[in-house]
mmCIF file as Biopython writes it, N, C-alpha, C and O atoms, coordinates in Angstrom:
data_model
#
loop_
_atom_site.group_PDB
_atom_site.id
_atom_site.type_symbol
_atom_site.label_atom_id
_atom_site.label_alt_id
_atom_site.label_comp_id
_atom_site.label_asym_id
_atom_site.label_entity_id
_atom_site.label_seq_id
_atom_site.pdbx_PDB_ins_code
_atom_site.Cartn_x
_atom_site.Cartn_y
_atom_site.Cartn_z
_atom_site.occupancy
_atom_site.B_iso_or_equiv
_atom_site.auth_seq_id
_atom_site.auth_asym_id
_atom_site.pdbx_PDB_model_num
ATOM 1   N N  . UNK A ? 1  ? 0.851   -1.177 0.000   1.0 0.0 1  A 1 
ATOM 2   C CA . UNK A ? 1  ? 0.000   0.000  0.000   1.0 0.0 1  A 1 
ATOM 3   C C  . UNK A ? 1  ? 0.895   1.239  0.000   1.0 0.0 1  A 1 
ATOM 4   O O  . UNK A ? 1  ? 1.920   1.479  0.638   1.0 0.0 1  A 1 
ATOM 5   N N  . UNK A ? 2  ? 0.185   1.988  -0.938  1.0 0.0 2  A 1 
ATOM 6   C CA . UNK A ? 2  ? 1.231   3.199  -1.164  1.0 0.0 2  A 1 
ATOM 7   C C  . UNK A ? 2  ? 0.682   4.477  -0.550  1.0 0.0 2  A 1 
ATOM 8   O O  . UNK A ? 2  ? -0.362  4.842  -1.089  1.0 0.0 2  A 1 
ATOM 9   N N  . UNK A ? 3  ? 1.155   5.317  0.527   1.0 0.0 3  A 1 
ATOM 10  C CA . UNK A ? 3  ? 1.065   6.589  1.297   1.0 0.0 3  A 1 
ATOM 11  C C  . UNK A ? 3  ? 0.850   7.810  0.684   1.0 0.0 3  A 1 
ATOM 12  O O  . UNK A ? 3  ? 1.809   8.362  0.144   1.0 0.0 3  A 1 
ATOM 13  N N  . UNK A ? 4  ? -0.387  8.394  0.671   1.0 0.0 4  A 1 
ATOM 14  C CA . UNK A ? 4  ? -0.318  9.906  -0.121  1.0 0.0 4  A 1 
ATOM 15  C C  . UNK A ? 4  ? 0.157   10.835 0.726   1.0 0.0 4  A 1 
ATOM 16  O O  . UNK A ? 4  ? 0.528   10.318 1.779   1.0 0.0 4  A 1 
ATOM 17  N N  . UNK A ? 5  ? 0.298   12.039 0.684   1.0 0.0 5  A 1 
ATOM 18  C CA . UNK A ? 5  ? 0.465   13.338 0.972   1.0 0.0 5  A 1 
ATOM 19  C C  . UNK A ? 5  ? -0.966  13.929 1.782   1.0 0.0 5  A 1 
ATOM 20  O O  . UNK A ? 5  ? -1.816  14.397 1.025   1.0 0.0 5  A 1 
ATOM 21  N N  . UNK A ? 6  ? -1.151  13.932 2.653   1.0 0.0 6  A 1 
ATOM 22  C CA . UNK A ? 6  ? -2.306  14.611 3.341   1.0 0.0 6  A 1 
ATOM 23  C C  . UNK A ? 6  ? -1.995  15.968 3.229   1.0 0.0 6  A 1 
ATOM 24  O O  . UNK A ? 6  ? -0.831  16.293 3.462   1.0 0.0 6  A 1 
ATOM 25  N N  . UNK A ? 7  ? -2.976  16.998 2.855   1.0 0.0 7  A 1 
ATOM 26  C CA . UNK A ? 7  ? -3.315  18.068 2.947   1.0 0.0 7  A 1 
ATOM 27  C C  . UNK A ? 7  ? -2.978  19.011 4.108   1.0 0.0 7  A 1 
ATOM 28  O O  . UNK A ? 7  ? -3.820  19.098 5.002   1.0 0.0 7  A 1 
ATOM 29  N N  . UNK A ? 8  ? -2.154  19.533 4.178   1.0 0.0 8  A 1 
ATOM 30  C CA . UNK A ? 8  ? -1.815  20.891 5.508   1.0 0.0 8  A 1 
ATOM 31  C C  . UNK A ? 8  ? -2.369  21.545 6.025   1.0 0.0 8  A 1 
ATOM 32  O O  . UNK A ? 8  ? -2.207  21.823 7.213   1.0 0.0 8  A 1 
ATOM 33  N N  . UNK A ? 9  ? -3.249  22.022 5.241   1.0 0.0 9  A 1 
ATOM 34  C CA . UNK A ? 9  ? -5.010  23.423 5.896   1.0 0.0 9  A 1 
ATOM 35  C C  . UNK A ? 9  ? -5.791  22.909 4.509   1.0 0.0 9  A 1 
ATOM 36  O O  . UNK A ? 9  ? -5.429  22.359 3.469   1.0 0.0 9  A 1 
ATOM 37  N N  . UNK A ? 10 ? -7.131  23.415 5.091   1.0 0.0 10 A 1 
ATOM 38  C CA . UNK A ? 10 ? -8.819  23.877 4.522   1.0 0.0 10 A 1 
ATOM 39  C C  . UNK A ? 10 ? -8.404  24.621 3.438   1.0 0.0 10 A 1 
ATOM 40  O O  . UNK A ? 10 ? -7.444  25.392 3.440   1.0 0.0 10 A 1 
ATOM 41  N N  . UNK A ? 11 ? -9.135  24.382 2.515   1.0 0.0 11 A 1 
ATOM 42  C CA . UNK A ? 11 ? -8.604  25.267 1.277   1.0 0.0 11 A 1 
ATOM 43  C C  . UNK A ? 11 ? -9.649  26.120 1.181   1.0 0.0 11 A 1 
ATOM 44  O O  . UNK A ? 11 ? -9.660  26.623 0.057   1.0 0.0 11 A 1 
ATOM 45  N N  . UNK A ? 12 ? -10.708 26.580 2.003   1.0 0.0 12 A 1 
ATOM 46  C CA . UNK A ? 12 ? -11.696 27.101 2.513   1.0 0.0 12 A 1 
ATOM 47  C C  . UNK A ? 12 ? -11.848 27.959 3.767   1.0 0.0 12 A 1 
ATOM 48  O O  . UNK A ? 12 ? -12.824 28.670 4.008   1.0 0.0 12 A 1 
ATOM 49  N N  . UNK A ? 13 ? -10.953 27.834 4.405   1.0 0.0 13 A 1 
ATOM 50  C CA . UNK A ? 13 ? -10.865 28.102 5.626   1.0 0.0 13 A 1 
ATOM 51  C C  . UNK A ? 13 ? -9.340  28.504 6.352   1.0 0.0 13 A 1 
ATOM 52  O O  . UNK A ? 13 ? -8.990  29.383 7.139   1.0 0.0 13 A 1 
ATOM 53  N N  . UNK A ? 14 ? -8.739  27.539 5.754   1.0 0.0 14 A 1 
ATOM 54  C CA . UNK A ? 14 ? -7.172  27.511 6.256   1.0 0.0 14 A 1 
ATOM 55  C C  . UNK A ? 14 ? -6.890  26.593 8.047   1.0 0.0 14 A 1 
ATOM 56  O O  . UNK A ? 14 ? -5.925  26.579 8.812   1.0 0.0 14 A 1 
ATOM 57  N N  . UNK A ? 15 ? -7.927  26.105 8.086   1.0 0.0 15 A 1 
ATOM 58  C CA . UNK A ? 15 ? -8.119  25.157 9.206   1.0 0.0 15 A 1 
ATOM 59  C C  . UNK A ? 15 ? -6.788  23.980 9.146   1.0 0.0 15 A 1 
ATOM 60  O O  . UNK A ? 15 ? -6.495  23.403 8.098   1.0 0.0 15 A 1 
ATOM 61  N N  . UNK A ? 16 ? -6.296  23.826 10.034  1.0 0.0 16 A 1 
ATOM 62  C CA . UNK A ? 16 ? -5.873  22.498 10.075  1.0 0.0 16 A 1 
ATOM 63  C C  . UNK A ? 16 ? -6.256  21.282 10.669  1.0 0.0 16 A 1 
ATOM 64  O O  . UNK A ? 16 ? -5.649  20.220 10.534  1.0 0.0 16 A 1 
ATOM 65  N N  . UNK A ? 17 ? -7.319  21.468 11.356  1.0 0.0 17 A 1 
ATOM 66  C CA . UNK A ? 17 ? -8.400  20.269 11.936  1.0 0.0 17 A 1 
ATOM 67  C C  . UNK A ? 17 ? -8.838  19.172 10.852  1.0 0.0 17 A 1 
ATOM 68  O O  . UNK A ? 17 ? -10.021 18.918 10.621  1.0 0.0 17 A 1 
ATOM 69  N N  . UNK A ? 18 ? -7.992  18.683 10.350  1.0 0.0 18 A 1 
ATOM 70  C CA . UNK A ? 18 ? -8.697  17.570 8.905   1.0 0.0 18 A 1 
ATOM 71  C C  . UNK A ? 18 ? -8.527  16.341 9.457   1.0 0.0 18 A 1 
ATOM 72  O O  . UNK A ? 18 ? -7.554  15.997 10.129  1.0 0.0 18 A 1 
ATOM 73  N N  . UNK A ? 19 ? -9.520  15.644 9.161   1.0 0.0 19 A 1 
ATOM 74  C CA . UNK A ? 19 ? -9.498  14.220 9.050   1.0 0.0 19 A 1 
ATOM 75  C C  . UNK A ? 19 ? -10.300 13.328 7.749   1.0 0.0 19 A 1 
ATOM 76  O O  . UNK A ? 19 ? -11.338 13.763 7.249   1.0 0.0 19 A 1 
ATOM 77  N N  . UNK A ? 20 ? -9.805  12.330 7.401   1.0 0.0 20 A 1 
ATOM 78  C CA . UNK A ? 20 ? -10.289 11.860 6.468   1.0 0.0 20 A 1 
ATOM 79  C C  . UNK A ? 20 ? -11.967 11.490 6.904   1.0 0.0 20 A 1 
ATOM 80  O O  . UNK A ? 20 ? -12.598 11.377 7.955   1.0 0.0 20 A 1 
ATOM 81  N N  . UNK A ? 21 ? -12.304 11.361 5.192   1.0 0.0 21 A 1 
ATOM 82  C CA . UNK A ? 21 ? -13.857 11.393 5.183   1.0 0.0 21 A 1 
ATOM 83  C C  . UNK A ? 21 ? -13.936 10.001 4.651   1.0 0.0 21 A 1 
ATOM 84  O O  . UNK A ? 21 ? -13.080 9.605  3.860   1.0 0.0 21 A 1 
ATOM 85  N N  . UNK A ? 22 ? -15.015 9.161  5.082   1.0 0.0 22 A 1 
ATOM 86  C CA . UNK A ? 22 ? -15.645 8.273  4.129   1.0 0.0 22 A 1 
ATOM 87  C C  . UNK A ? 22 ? -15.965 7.877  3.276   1.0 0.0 22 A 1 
ATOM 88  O O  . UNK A ? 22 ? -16.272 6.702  3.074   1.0 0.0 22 A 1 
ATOM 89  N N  . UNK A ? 23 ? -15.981 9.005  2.343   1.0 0.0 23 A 1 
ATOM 90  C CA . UNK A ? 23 ? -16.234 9.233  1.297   1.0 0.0 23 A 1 
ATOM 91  C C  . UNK A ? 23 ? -15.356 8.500  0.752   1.0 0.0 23 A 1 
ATOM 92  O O  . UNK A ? 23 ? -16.005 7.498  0.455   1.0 0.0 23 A 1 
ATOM 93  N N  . UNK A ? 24 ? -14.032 8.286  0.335   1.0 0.0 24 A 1 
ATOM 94  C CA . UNK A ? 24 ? -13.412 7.213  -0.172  1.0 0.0 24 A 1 
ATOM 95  C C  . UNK A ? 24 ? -11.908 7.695  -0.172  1.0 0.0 24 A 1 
ATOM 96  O O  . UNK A ? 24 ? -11.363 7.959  0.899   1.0 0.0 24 A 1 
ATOM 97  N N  . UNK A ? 25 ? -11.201 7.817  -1.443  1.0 0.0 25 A 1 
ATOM 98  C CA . UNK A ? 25 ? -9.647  7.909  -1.611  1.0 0.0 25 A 1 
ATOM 99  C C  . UNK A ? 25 ? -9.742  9.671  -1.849  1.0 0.0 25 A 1 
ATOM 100 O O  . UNK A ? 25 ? -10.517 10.338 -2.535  1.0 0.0 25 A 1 
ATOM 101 N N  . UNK A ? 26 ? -8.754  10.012 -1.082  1.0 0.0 26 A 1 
ATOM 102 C CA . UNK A ? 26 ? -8.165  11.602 -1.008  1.0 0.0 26 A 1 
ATOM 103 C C  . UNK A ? 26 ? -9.476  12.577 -0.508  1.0 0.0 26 A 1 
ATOM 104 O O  . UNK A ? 26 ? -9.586  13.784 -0.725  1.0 0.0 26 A 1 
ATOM 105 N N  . UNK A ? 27 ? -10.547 11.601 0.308   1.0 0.0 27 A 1 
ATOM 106 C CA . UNK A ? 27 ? -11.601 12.602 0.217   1.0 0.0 27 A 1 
ATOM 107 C C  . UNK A ? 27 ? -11.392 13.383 1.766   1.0 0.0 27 A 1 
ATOM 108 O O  . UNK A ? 27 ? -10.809 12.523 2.426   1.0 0.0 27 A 1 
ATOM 109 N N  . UNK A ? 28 ? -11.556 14.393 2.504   1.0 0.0 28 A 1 
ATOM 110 C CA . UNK A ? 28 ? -11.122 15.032 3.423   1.0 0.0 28 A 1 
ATOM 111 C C  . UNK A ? 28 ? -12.614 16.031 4.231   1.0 0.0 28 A 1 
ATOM 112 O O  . UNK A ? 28 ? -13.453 16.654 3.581   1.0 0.0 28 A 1 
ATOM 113 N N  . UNK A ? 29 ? -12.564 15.905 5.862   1.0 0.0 29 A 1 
ATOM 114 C CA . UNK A ? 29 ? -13.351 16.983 6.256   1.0 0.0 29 A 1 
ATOM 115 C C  . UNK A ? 29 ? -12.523 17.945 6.996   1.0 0.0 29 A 1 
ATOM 116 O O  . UNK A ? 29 ? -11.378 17.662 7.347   1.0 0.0 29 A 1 
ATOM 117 N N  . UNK A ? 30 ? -13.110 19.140 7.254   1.0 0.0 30 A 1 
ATOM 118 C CA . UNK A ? 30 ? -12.690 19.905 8.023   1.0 0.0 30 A 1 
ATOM 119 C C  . UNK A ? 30 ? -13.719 20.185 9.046   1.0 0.0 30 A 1 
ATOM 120 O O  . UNK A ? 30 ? -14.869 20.542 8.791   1.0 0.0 30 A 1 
ATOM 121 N N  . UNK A ? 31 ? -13.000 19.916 10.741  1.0 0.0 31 A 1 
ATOM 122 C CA . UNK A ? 31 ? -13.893 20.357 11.394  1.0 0.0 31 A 1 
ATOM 123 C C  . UNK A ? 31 ? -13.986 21.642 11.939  1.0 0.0 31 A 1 
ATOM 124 O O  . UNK A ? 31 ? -14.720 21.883 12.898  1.0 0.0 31 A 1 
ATOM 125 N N  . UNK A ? 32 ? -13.148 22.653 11.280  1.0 0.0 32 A 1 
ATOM 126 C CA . UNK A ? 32 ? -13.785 23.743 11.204  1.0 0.0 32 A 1 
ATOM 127 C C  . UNK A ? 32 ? -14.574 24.723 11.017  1.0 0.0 32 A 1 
ATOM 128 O O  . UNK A ? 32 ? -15.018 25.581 11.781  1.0 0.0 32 A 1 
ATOM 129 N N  . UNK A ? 33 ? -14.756 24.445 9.536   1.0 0.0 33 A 1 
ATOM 130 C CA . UNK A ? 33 ? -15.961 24.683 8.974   1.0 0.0 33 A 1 
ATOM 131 C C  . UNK A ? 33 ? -16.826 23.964 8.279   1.0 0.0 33 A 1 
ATOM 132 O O  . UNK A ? 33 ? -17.552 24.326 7.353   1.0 0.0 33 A 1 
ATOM 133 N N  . UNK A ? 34 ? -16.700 22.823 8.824   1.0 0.0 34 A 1 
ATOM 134 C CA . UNK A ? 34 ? -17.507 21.726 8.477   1.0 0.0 34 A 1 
ATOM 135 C C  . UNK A ? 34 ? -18.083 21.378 7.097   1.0 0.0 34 A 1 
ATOM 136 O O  . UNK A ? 34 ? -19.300 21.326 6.918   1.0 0.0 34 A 1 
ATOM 137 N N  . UNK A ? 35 ? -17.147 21.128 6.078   1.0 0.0 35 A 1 
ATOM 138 C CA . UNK A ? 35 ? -16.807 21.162 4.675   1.0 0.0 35 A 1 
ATOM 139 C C  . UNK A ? 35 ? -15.887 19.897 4.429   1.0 0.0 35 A 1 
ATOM 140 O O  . UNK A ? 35 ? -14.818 19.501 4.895   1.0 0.0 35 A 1 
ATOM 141 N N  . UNK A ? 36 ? -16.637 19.520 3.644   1.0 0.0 36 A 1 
ATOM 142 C CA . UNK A ? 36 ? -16.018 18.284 3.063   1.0 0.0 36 A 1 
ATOM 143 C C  . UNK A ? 36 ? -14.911 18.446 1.630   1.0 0.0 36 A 1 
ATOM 144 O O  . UNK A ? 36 ? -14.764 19.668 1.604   1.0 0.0 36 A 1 
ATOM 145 N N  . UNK A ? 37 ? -14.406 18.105 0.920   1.0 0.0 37 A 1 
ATOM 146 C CA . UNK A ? 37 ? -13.626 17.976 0.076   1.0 0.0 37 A 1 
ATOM 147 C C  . UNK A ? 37 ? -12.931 17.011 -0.833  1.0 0.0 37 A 1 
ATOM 148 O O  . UNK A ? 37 ? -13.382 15.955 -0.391  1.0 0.0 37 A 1 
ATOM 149 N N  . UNK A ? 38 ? -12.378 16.781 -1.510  1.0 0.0 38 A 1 
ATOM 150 C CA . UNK A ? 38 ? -11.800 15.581 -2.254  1.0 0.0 38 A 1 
ATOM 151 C C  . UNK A ? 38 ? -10.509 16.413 -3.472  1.0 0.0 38 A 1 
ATOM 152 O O  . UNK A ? 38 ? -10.709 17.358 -4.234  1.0 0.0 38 A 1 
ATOM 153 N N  . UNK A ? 39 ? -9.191  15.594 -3.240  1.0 0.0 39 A 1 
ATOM 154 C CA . UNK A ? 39 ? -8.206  15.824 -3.466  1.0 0.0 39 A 1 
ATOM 155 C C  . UNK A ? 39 ? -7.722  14.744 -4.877  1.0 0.0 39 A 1 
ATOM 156 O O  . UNK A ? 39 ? -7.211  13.625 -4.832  1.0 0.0 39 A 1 
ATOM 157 N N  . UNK A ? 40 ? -8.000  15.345 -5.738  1.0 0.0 40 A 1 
ATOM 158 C CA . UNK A ? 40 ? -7.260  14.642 -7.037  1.0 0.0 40 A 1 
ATOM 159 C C  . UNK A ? 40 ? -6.262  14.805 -7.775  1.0 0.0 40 A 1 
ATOM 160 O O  . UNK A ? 40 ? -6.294  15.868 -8.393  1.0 0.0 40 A 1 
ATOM 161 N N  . UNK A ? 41 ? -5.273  14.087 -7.978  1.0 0.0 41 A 1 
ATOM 162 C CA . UNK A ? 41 ? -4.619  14.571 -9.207  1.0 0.0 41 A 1 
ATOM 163 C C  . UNK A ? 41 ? -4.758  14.178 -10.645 1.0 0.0 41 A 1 
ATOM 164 O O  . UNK A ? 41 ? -5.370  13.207 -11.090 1.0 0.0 41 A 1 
ATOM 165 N N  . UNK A ? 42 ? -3.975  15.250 -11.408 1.0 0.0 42 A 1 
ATOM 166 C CA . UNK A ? 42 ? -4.444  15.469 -12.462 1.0 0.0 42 A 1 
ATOM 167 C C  . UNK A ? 42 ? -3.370  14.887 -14.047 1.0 0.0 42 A 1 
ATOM 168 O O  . UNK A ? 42 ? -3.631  14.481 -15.179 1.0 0.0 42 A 1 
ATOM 169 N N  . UNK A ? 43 ? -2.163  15.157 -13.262 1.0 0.0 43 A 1 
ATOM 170 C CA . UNK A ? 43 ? -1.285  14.742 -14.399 1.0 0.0 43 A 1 
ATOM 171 C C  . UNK A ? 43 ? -0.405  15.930 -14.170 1.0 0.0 43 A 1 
ATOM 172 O O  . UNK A ? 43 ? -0.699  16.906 -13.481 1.0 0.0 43 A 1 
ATOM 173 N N  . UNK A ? 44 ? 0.704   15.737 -14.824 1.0 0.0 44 A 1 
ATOM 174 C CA . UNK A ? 44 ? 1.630   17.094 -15.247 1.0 0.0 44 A 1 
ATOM 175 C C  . UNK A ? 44 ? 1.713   17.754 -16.189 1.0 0.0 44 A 1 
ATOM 176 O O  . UNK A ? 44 ? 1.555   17.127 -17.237 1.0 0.0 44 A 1 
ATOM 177 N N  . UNK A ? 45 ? 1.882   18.690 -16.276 1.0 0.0 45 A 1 
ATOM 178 C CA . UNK A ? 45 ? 1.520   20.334 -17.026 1.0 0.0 45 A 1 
ATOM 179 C C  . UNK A ? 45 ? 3.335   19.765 -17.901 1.0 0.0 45 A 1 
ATOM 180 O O  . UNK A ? 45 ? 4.363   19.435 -17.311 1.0 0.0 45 A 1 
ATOM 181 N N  . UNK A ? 46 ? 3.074   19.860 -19.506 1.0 0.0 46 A 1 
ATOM 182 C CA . UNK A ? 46 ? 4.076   20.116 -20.056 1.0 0.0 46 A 1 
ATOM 183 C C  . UNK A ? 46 ? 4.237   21.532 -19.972 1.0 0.0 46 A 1 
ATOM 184 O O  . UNK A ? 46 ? 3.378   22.413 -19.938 1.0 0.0 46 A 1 
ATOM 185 N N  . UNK A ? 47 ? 5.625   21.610 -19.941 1.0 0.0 47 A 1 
ATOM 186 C CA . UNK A ? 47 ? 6.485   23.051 -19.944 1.0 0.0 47 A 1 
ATOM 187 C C  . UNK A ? 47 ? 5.862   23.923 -21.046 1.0 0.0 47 A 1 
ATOM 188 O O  . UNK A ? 47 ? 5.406   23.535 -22.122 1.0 0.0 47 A 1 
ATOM 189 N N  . UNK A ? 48 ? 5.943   25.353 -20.503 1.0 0.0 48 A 1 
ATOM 190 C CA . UNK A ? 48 ? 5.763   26.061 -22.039 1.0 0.0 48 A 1 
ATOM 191 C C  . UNK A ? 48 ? 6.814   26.820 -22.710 1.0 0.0 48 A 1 
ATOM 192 O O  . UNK A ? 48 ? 7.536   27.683 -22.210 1.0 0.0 48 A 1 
ATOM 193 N N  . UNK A ? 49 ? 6.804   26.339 -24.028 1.0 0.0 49 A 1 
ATOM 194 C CA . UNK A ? 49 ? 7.699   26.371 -24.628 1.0 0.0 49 A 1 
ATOM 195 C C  . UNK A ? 49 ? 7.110   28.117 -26.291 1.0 0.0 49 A 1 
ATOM 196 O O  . UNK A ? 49 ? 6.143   28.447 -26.979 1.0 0.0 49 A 1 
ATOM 197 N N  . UNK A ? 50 ? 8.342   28.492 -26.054 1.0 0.0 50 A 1 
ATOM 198 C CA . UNK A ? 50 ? 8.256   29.545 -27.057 1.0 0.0 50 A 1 
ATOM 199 C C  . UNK A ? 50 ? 9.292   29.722 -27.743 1.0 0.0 50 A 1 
ATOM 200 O O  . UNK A ? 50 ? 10.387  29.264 -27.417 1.0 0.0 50 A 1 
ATOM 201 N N  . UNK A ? 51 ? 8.992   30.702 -29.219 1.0 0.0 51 A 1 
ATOM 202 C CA . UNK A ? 51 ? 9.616   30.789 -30.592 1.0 0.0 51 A 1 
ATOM 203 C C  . UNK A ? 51 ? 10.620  31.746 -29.918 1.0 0.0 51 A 1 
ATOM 204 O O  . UNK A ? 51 ? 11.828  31.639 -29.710 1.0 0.0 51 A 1 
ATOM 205 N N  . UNK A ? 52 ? 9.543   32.915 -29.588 1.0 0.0 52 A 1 
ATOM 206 C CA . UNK A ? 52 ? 10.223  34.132 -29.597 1.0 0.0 52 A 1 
ATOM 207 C C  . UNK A ? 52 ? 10.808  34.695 -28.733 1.0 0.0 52 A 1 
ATOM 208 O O  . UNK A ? 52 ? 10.241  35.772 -28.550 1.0 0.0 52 A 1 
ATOM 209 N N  . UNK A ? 53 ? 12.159  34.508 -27.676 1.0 0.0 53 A 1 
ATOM 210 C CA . UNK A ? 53 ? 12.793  34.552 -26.275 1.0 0.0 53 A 1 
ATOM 211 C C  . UNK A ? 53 ? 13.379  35.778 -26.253 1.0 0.0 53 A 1 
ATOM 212 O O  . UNK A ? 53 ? 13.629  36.047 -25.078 1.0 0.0 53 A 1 
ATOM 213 N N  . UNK A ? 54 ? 13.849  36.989 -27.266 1.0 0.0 54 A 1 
ATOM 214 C CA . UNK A ? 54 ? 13.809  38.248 -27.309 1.0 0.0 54 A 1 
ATOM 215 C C  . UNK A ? 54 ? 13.152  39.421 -26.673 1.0 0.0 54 A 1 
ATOM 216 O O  . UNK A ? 54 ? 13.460  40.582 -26.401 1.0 0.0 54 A 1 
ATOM 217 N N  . UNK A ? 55 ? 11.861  38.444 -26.517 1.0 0.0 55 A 1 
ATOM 218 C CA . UNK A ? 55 ? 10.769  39.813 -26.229 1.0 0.0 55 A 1 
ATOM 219 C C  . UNK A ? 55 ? 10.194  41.352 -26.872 1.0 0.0 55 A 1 
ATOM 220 O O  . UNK A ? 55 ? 9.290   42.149 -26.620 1.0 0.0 55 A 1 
ATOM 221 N N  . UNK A ? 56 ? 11.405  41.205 -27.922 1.0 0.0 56 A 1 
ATOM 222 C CA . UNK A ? 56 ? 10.935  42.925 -28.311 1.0 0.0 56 A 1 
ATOM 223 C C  . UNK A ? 56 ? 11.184  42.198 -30.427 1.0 0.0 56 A 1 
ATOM 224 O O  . UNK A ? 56 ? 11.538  41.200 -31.054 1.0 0.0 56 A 1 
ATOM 225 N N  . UNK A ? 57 ? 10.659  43.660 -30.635 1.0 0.0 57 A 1 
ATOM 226 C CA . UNK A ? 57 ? 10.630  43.322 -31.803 1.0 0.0 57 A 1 
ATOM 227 C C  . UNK A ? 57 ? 11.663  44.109 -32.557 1.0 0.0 57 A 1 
ATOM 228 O O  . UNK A ? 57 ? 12.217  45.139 -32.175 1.0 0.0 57 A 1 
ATOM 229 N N  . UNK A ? 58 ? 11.862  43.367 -33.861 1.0 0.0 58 A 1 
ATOM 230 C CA . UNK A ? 58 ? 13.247  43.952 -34.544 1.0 0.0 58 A 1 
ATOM 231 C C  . UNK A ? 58 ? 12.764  45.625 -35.502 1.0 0.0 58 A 1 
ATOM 232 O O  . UNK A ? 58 ? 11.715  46.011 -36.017 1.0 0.0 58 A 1 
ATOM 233 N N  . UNK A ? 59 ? 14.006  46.167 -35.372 1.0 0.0 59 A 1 
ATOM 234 C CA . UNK A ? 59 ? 14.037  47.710 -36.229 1.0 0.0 59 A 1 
ATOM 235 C C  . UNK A ? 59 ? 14.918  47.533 -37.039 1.0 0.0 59 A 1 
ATOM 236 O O  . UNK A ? 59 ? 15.220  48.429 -37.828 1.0 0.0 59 A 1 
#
């Protein structure tokens, strides 16, 4: 079984009172403000890449 990364604060609140929810994999409550949540990932962002690294245009 492989270990995720738990969440630091409420992304709502900024609470750090979290405990996991029932709800299933990465899903999270806060008993602060009593808000539930769910944490997914998504994939990685290819780099962005450009032509023109000058910035200005030619005279």
């Amino acid at each position: 079984m492989s270990e995720r990364a738990a969440p630091f604060f409420c992304p709502y609140c900024g609470d750090e009172d979290l405990r996991p929810n029932e709800q299933g994999h990465g899903a999270w409550e806060c008993a602060a403000c009593s808000r539930a949540f769910q944490l997914k990932f998504l994939g990685l962002l290819a780099p962005a890449t450009s032509s023109d690294t000058s910035g200005g245009e030619e005279t």
